[in-house]
C-alpha positions, 0 to 999 in steps of 0.5 A, a space after each residue: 374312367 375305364 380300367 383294363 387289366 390282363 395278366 398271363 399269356 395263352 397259346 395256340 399250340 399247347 396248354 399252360 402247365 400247371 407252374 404257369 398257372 399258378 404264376 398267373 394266380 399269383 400275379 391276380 393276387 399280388 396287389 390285393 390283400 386278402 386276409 380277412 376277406 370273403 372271395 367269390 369264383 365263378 366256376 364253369 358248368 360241366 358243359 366246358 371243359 377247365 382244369 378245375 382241380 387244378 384252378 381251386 388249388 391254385 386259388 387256394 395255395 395263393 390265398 387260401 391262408 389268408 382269406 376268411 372264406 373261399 366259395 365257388 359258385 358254378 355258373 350254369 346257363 351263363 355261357 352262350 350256346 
């Protein structure tokens, strides 16, 4: 069984605002409960830019309430060069 899931959108011509993103977290979230649970992100190294501020208050504004524990592993080396 192959599950494919895709939630959001992208552009070519600007970058998504900060509601949008939240919107989009918040989509990611609405069928999992989170409450009591362990959540794992993997995070980009500083060799690629994201808005990370940005990112951890969204993830914690949807489920920072909720889980047990937030963390947040930065994934060097993983990208190709």
């Amino acid at each position: 069984m192959e599950i494919s899931m895709t939630i959001g959108t992208g552009y070519t011509d600007r970058t998504l605002t900060e509601a949008e993103v939240r919107d989009i977290v918040a989509q990611a979230f609405a069928e999992h409960d989170m409450r009591g649970k362990r959540v794992l992100f993997l995070t980009p190294d500083a060799t690629r830019s994201a808005p990370m501020d940005m990112m951890f208050r969204a993830f914690y504004d949807a489920i920072g309430e909720q889980a047990e524990a937030i963390d947040y592993l930065i994934a060097l080396g993983t990208h190709q060069p």
